[in-house]
C-alpha positions in Angstrom: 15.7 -46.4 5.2 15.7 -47.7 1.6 13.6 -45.8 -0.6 11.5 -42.4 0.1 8.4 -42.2 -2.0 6.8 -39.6 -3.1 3.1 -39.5 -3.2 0.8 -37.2 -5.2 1.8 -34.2 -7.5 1.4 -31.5 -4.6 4.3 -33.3 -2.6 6.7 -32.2 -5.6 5.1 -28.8 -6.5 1.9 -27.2 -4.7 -0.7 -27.3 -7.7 -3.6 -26.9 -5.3 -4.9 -23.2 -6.2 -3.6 -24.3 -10.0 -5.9 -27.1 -10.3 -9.0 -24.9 -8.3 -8.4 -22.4 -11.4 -8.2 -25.1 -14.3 -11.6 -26.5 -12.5 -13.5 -23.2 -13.2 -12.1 -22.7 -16.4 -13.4 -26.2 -17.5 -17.2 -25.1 -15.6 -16.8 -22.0 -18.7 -16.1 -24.3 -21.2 -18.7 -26.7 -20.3 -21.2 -23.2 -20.2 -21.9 -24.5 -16.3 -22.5 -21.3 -14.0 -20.2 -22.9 -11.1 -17.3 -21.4 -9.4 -15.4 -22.8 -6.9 -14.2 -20.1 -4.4 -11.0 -21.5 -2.1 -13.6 -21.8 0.5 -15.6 -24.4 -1.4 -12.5 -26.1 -2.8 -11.0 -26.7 0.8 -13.7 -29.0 1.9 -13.4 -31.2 -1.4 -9.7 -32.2 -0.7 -10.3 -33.9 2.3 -11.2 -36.8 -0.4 -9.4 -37.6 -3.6 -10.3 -37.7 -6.9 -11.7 -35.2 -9.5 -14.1 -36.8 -11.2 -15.7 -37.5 -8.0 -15.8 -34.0 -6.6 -17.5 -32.7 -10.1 -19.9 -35.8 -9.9 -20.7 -35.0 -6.3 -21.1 -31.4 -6.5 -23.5 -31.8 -9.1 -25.6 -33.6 -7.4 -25.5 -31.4 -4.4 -27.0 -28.8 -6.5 -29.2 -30.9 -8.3 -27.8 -31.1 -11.8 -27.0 -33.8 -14.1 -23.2 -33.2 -16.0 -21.1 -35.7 -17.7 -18.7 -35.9 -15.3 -16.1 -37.4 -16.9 -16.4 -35.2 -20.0 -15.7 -32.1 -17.4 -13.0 -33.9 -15.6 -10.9 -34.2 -18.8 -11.4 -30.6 -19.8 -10.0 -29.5 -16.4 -6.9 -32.2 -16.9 -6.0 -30.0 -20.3 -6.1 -26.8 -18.5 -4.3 -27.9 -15.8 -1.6 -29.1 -18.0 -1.4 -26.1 -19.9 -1.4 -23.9 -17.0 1.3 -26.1 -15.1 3.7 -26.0 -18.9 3.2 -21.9 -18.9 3.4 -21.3 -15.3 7.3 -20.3 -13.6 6.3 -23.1 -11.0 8.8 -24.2 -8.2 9.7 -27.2 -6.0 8.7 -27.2 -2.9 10.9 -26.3 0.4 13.4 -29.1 0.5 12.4 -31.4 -1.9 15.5 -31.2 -4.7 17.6 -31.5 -1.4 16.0 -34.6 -0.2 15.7 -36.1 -4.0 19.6 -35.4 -4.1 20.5 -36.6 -0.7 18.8 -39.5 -0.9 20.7 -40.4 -4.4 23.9 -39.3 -3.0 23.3 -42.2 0.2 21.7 -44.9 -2.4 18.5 -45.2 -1.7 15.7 -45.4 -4.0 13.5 -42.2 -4.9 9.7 -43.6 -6.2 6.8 -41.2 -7.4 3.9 -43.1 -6.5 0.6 -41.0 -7.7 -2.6 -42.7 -9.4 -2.5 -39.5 -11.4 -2.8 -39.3 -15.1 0.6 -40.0 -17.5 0.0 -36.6 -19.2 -0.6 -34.9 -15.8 3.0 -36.4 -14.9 4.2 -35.5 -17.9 3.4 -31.7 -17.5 4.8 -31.8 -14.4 8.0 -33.2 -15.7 8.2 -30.8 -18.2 7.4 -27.6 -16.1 10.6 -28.7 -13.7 12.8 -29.9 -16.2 15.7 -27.6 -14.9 15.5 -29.2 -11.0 13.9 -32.9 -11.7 14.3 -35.4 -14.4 12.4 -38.4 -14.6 15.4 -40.0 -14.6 15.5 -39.0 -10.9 13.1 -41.5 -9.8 13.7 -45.1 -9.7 10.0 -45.7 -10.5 7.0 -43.8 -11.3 2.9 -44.8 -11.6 0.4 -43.5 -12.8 -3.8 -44.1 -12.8 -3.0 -46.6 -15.8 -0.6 -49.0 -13.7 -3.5 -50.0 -11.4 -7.0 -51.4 -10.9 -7.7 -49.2 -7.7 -7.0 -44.9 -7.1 -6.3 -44.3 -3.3 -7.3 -44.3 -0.9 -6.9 -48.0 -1.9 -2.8 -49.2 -1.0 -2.5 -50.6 -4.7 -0.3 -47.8 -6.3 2.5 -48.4 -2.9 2.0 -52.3 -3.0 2.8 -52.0 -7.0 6.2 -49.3 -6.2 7.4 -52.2 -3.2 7.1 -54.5 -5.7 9.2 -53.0 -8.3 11.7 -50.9 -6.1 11.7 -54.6 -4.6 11.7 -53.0 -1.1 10.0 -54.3 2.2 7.3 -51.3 3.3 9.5 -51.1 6.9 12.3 -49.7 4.9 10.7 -46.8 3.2 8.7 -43.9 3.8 6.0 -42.2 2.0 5.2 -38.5 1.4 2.1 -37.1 1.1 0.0 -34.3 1.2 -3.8 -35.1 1.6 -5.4 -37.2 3.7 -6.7 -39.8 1.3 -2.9 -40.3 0.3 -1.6 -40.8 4.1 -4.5 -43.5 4.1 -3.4 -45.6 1.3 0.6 -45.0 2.5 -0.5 -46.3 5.9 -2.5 -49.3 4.6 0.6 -50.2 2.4 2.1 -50.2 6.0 4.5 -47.7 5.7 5.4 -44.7 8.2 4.2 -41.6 6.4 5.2 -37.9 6.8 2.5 -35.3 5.5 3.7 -32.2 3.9 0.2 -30.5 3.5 -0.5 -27.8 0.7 -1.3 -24.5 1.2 -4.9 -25.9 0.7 -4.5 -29.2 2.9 -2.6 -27.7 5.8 -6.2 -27.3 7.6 -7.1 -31.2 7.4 -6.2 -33.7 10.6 -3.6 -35.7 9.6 -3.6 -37.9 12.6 -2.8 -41.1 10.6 0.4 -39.9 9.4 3.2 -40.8 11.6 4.9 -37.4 11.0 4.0 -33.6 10.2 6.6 -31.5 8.7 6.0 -28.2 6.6 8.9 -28.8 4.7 11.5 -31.3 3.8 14.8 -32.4 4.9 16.5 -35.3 3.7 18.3 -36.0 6.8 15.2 -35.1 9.2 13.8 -37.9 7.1 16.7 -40.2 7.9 16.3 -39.0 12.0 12.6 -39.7 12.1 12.6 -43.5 11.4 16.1 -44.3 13.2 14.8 -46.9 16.2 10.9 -45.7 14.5 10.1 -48.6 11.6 7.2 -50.1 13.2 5.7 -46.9 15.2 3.5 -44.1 14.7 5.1 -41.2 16.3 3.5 -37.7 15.5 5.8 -34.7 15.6 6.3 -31.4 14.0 9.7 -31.0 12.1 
């Protein structure tokens, strides 16, 4: 193993109940009666993407909205919420980001994200992670196509200059593991607290935390399979 990448924000920190709360407060500011109970929420994370799920909902219900207009509001909440909030890393991962330093190998944050998204994370866990922890980071500027689609891991190979047999992805939703996968890389999911319902069959692994040297274990004699196991 050369390089562990990391793939959406709820892989470092789990933002999922954080973003459902900056979604509703955006509905207020946009005077739209919606609220998204956790119920409602879980179903929309089996696909990626915001914009969409405000889009789509609307429609379900019959409304017209400007999507994009709403989308941005709930970016700015979530932003401020995620600066003022005592948030945490998640079990293992400041182990595994220092392990894997401490071997050589490359550490890549590969989301499709907004910059100022990553740069609120940044901020909030200043006094664990630095960006100067990871060898490369994207964001939704760097490419043409969000995930699902495998551009933002074809564009972090490229600049780790890395062969996809050598790494392994993180991720936490299902829309994630499928642009890992079709990057051709083996890829652990490390669901949410929202995601840990969803069938994450196309992940080679399933761990509910991390361990840098579980990580090293699972691909020894493993590159080109797809083994599922519990860790």
């Amino acid at each position: 193993m050369s390089a562990i990448l990391f793939g959406s924000i709820g892989t470092i920190i789990d933002t999922s109940e954080l973003q459902r709360q900056s979604f509703n407060q955006a509905f207020k500011a946009h005077k739209l009666d919606w609220h998204w109970h956790r119920e409602d929420y879980l179903a929309m994370l089996e696909k990626s993407g915001g914009r969409n799920r405000v889009a789509n909902y609307a429609d379900s219900i019959g409304q017209t909205v400007d999507a994009e207009a709403v989308h941005r509001s709930k970016s700015e909440f979530f932003q401020d919420i995620l600066t003022k909030s005592q948030v945490e890393p998640r079990a293992g991962v400041v182990e595994t980001i220092q392990g894997a330093k401490s071997q050589g190998l490359k550490i890549a944050f590969v989301t499709t994200t907004t910059q100022k998204n990553i740069s609120a994370l940044m901020e909030a866990l200043r006094l664990s992670i630095q960006v100067n922890d990871f060898d490369f980071i994207s964001n939704a500027d760097l490419v043409d196509r969000l995930k699902p689609d495998k551009a933002a891991y074809i564009l972090a190979l490229e600049k780790l200059g890395e062969r996809s047999a050598d790494c392994i992805a993180i991720e936490d939703n299902l829309d994630g593991i499928r642009a890992a996968r079709s990057a051709g890389l083996n890829c652990v999911a490390f669901p949410n607290i929202n995601t840990a319902h969803h069938d994450f069959k196309e992940a080679s692994y399933l761990v509910n935390q991390l361990d840098f040297n579980g990580l090293r274990k699972l691909l020894v004699g493993n590159s080109s399979q797809s083994i599922k196991q519990t860790v």
